[in-house]
C-alpha positions as CSV (number, residue, x, y, z in Angstrom):
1,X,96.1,54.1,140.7
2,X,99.8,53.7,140.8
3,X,102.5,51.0,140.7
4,X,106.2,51.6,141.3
5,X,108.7,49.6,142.9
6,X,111.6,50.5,145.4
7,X,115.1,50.8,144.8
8,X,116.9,47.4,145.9
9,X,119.6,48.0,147.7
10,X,123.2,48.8,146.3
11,X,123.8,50.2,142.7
12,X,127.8,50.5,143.2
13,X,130.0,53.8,142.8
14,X,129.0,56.8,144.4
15,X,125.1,55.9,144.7
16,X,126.5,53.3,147.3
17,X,128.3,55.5,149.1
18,X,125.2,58.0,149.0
19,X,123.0,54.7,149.9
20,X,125.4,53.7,152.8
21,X,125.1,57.7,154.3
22,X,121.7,57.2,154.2
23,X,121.3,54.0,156.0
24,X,123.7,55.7,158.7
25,X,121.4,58.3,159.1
26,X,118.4,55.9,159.7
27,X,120.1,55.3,163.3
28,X,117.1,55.2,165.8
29,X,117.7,55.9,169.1
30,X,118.3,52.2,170.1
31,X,121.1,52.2,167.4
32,X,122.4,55.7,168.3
33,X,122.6,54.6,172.1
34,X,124.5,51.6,171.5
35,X,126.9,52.6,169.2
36,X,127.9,56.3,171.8
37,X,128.1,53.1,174.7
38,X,130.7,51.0,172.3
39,X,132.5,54.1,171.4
40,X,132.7,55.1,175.3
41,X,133.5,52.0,176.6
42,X,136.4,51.5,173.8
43,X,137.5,54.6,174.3
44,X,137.9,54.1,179.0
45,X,139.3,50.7,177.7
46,X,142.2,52.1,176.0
47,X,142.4,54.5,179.1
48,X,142.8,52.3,181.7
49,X,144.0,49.1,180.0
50,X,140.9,46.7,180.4
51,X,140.8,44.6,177.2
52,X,137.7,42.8,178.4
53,X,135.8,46.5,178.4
54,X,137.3,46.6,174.7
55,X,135.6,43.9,173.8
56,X,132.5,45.1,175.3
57,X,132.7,48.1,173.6
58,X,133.7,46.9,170.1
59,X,130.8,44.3,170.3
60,X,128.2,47.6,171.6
61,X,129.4,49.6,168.6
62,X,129.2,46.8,165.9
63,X,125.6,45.7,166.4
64,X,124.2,48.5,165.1
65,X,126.7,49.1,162.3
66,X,125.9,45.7,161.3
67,X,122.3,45.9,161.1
68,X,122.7,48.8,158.8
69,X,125.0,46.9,156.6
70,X,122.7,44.4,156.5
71,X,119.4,46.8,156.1
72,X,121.5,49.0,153.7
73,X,122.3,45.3,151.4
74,X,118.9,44.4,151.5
75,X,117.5,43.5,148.0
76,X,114.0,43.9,148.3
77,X,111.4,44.8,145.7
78,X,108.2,45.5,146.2
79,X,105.4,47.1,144.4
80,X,102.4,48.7,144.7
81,X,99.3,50.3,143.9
82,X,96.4,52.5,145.2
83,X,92.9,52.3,144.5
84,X,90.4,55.4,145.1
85,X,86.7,54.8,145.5
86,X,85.5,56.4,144.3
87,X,87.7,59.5,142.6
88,X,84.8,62.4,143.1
89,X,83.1,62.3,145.8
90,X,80.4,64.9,148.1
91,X,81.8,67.0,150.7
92,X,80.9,65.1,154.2
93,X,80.8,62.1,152.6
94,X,83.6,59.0,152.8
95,X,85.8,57.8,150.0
96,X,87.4,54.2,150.2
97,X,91.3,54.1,149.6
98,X,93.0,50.0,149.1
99,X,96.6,50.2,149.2
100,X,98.4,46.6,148.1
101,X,101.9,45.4,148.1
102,X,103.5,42.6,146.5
103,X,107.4,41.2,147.1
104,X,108.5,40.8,144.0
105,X,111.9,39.6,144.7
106,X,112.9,36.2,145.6
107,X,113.3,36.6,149.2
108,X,111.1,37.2,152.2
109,X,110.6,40.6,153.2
110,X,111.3,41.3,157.3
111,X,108.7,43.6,159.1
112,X,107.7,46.5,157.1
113,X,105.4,49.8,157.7
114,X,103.8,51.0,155.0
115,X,102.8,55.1,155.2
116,X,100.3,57.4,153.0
117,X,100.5,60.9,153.4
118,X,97.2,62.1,153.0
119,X,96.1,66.0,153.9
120,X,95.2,66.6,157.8
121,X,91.9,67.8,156.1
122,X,90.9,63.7,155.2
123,X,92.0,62.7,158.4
124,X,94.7,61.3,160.4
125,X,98.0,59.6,158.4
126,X,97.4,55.8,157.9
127,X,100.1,53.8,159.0
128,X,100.4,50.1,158.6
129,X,102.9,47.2,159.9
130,X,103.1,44.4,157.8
131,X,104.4,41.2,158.9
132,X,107.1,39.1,157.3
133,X,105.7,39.0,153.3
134,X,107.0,35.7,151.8
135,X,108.5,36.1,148.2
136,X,105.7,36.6,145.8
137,X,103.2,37.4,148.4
138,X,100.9,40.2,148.7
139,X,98.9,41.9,151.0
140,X,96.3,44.4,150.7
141,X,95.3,47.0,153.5
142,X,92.6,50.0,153.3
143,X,91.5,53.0,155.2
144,X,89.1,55.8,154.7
145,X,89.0,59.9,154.1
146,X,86.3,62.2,154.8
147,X,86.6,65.9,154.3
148,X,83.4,68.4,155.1
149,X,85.2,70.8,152.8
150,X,85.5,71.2,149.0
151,X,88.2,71.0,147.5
152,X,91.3,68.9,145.5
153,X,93.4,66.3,147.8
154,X,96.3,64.7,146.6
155,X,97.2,61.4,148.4
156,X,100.3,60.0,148.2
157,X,103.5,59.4,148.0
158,X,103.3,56.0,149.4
159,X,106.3,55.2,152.3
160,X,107.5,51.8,152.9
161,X,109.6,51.9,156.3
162,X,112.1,49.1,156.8
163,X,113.7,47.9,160.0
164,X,116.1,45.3,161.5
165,X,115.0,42.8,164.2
166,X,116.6,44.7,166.9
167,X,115.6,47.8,166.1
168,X,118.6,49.7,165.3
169,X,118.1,51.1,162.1
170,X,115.1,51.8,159.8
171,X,114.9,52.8,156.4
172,X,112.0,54.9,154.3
173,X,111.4,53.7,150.7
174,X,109.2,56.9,148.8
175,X,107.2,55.9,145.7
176,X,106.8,58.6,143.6
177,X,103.1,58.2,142.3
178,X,99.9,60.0,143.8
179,X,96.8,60.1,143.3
180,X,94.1,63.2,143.4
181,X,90.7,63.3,145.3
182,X,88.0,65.6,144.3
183,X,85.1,66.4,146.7
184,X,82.6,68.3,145.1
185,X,79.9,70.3,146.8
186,X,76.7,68.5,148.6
187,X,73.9,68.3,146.6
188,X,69.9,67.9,147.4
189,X,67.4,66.4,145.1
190,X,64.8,68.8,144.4
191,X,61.3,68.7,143.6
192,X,60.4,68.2,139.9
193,X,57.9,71.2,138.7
194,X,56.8,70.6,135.1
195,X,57.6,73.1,132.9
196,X,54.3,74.7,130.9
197,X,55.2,73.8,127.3
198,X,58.2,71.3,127.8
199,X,58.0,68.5,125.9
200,X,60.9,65.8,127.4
201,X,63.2,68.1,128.1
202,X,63.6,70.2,124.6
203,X,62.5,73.9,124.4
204,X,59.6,75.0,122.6
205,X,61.4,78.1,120.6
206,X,62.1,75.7,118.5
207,X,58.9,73.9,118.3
208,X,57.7,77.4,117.5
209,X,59.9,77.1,114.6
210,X,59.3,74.3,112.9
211,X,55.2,74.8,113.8
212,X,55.7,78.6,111.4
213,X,57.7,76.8,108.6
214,X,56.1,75.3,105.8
215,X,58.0,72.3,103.4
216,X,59.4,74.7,101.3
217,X,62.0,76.0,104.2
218,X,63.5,72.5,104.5
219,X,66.7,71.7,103.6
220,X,67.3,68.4,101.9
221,X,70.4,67.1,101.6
222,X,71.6,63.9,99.2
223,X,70.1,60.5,99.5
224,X,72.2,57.9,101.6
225,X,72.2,54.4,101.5
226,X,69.9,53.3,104.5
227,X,67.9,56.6,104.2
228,X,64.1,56.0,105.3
229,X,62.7,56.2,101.9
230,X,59.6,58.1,103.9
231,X,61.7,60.5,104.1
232,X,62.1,61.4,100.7
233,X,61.5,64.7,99.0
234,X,60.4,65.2,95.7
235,X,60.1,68.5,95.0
236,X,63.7,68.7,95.6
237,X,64.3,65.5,93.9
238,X,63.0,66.7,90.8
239,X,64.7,70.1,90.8
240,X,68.2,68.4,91.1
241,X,68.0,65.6,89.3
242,X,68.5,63.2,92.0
243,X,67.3,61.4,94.9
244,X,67.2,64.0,97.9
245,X,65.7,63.6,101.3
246,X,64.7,66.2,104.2
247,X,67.3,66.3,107.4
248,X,66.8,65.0,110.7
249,X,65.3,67.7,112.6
250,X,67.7,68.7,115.9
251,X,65.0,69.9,118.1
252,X,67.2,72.4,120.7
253,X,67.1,71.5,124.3
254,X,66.0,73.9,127.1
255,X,68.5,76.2,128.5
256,X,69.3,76.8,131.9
257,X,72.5,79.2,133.2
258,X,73.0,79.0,137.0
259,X,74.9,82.1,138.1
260,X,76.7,82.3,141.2
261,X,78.4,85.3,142.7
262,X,81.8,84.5,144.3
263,X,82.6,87.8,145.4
264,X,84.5,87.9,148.4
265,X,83.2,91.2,149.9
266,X,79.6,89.3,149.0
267,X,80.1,86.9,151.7
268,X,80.9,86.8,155.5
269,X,81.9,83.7,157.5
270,X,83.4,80.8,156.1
271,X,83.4,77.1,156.8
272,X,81.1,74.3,155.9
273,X,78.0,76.0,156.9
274,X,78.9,79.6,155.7
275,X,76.5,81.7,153.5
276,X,79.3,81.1,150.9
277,X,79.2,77.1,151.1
278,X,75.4,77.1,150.5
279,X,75.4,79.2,147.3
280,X,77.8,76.8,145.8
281,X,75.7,73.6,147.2
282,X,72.8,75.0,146.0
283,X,74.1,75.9,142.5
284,X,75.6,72.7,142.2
285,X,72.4,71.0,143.3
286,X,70.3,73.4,140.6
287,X,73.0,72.1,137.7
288,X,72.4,67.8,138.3
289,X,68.5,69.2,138.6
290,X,68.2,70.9,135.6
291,X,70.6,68.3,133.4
292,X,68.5,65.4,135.1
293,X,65.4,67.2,133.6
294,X,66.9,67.5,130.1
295,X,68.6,70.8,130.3
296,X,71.6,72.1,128.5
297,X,73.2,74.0,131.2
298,X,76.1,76.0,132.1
299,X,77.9,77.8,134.9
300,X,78.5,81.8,135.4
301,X,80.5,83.2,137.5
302,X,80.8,87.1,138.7
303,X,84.2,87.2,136.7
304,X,82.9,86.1,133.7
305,X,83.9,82.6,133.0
306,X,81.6,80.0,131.7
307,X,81.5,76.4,132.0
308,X,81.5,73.8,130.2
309,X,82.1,76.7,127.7
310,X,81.8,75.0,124.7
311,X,79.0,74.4,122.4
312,X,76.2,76.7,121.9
313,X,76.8,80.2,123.7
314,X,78.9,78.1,126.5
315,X,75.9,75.2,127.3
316,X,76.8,71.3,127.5
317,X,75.8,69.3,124.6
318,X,73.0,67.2,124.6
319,X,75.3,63.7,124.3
320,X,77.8,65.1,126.8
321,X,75.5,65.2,129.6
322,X,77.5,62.9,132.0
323,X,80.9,64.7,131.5
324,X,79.5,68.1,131.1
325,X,77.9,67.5,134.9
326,X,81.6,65.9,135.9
327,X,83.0,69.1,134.7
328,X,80.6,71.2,136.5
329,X,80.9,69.3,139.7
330,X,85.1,69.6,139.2
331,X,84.7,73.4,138.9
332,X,82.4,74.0,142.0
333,X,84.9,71.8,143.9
334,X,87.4,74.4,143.9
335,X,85.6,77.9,143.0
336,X,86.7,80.4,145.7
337,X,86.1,84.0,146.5
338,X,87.2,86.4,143.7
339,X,88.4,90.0,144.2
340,X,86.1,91.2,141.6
341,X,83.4,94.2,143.1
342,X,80.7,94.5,140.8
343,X,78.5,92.0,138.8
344,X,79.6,93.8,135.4
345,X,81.5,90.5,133.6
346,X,78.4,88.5,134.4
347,X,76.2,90.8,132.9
348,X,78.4,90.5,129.5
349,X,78.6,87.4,129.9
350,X,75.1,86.8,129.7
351,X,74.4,89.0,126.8
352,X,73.2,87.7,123.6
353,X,72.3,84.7,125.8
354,X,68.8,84.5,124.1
355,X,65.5,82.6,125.8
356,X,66.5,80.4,128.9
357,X,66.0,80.0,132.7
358,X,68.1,82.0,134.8
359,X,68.8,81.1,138.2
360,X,71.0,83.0,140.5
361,X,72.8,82.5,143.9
362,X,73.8,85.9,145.1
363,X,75.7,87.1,148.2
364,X,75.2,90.8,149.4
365,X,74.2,93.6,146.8
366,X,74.4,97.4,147.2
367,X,72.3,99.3,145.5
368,X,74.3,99.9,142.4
369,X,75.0,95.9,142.2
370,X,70.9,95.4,142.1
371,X,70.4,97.4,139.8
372,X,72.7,96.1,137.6
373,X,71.2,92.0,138.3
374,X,68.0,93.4,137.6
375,X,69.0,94.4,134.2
376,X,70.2,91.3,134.1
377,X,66.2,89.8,133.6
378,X,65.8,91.1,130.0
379,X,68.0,89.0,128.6
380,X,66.6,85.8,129.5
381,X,62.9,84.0,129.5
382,X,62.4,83.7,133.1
383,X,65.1,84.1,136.6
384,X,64.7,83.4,139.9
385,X,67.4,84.7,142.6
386,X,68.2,83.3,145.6
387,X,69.9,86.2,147.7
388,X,72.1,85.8,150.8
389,X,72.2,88.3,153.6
390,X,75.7,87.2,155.1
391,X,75.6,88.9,157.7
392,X,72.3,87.5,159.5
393,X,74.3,83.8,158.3
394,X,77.1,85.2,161.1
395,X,74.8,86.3,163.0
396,X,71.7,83.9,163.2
397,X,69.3,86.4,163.1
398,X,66.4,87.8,160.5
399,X,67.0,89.5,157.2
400,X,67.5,93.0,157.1
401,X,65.6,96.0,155.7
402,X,68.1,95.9,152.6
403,X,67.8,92.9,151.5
404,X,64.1,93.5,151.8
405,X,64.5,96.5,149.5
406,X,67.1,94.7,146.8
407,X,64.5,92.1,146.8
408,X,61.8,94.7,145.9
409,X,64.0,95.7,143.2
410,X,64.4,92.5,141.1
411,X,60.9,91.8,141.4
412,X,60.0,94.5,139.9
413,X,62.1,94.0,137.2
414,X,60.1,90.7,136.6
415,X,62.7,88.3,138.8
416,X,61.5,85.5,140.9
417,X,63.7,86.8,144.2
418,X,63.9,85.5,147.6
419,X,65.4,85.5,150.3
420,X,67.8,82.9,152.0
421,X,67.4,82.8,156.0
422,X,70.7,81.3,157.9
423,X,70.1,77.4,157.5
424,X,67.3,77.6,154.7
425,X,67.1,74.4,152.7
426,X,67.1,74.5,149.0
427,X,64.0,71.8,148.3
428,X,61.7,74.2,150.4
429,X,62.8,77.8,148.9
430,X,62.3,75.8,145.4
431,X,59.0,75.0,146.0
432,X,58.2,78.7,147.3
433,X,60.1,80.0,143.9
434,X,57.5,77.4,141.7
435,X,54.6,78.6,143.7
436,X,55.5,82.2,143.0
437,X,56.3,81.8,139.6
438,X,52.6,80.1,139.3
439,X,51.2,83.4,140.6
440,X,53.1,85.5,137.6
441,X,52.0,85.7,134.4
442,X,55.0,87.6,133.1
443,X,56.8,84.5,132.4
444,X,58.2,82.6,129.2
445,X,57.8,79.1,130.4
446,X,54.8,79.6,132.6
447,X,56.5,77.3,135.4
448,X,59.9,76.7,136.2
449,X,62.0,73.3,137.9
């Protein structure tokens, strides 16, 4: 949103002066035209004596000097804002931007153009003419931008463009404010697969926990006014003299860590329908999944950074679900190739990560590279890989002998791997992942989603 209002008119002293340079320069061609014909035909009347071609020419020269005298002295002021619906939205998919503009001032406004500069990425510039606006009047326009790639836009500055009735001179007005669109990658809802052992979402290492503890591991803490006196504890009670009660248990929620590999020798092509663009759709599409099934997720990256990256080991909190996913989705939005080579931050990244779901998006790997993933599997409960072969994404054609082989590789390791075909959708390699991980029995979960 923004709100600003133009400059009205003169301000006296040297800001005039700048002002009335200004105005000068806002000559069209109309203005120019006339005011080279009053200048030439003053000048041939002074040549050969004709005081009626003076006249002429004075007259031809003053129109447009007049109109930007008048357009310079013009008091208006205006203001306006912008509305963006919404702020974040999916790549190939259309956002709604309202521009309004009041008149402020006490008089009527003439004809007026009002400009956003928006990226050539969204789509053409929107222009607007805007008919006389009475004082206090408003009037509200909108347009819409689409963009098939990721990405930040800014829109704005907003231009109002002013002109004279004759069409000699014209003015542009900048407001300063802008606003900033984020289009995230697309998503696709995928198939829910119960987890063996999940219970709403929480993980059952902890349910293991509590299951092996007896009373005598709990930890009471002081009695509180508005404490459930079922919840009382009297062996503790009586050992300290006053009224104590056991804690809330904080049962931990499942872990998920989606890991995508940004490397730019990993990936050939680029646009909307590289091999790239659909390791980043479908790690953004395995993030909402897995935080729509109860998950405390976060994001990996080859270089080693981690998002959210707070909490727990890097994960989203359980309450911040809704900005941890808005964070997520802000990050994919603008994740680009790195110049890393090798895997190597990832994997320390992911050390000490403890039980969890693995799921990685991966572009090319040379031998050394698999090797170094399939370490990657003792570290965590369960993995799947999805694994790219750029170059049959350029090509169109099947997947080569080596991504056969760095396939082989993982699974023996104990990944779920497959591989992604040019134009593979994610719902139907998910489905082949669940059925595969049905089939093993060398798995912490005993399913996966």
């Amino acid at each position: 949103m923004e709100a600003a209002a133009a400059p009205d008119g003169q301000r006296g002293g040297e800001d005039d002066r700048g002002g009335l340079r200004t105005a000068l320069g806002g000559l069209t061609t109309r203005g120019r035209s006339f005011l080279a014909a009053g200048v030439a035909a003053a000048v041939c009347a002074y040549v050969l004596g004709q005081a009626d071609l003076l006249r002429v020419g004075l007259l031809l020269a003053a129109l447009p000097l007049l109109c930007v005298l008048v357009l310079h002295r013009t008091r208006y002021r205006v203001a306006t804002s912008r509305r963006l619906t919404p702020q974040r939205v999916e790549a190939a998919t259309e956002a709604r931007v309202q521009l309004r503009m009041e008149n402020v001032s006490k008089l009527p406004t003439g004809l007026l153009m009002l400009q956003d500069h928006v990226p050539y990425t969204l789509g053409p510039r929107p222009r607007f003419v805007l008919d006389r606006v009475e004082a206090g009047g408003r009037r509200e326009v909108s347009y819409r931008v689409r963009s098939d790639l990721r990405g930040r836009f800014p829109l704005g500055p907003l231009q109002l463009r002013l002109g004279d009735p004759f069409g000699m001179c014209e003015l542009t007005r900048s407001f300063h404010a802008h606003d900033t669109l984020t289009v995230v990658p697309r998503t696709e809802p995928l198939p829910p697969v119960q987890l063996t052992g999940e219970a709403s979402g929480h993980g059952d290492g902890q349910q293991r926990a509590l299951a092996l503890s007896g009373d005598d591991d709990i930890i009471p803490r002081a009695y509180r006014h508005g404490d459930d006196l079922r919840r009382v504890h009297w062996r503790s009670t009586a050992r300290y003299g006053e009224l104590m009660v056991r804690r809330e248990e904080q049962p931990q929620r499942a872990r998920c860590t989606v890991l995508l590999d940004t490397r730019g020798i990993a990936y050939q092509g680029s646009g909307p329908d590289s091999a790239f663009e659909w390791a980043v759709s479908g790690a953004a599409s395995s993030l909402v999944h897995m935080l729509e099934r109860g998950y405390a997720v976060r994001l990996v990256t080859d270089t080693g950074s981690c998002v959210p990256g707070e909490g727990s080991e890097g994960f989203a909190a359980a309450q911040d679900a809704a900005e941890s996913a808005g964070l997520l989705m802000d990050t994919l939005a603008v994740v680009d190739h790195s110049e890393g080579a090798g895997l190597s931050r990832a994997s320390d990244a992911l050390r000490g990560g403890g039980e969890g779901l693995l799921l990685a998006f991966l572009g090319d790997l040379d031998e050394e590279q698999a090797a170094l993933t399939a370490r990657m599997r003792g570290r965590t409960g369960a993995a799947v890989a999805f694994v790219l072969d750029s170059g049959s994404w350029l090509t169109g054609g099947a997947v080569t002998g080596a991504v056969e082989e760095r396939l082989r590789l993982l699974r023996e390791a104990g990944w779920t791997a497959l591989a992604v075909p040019p134009g593979a959708r994610l719902p139907e390699l998910w489905r082949t992942a669940a059925g595969m991980r049905a089939e093993s029995a060398a798995d912490t979960y005993g399913g996966w989603a």
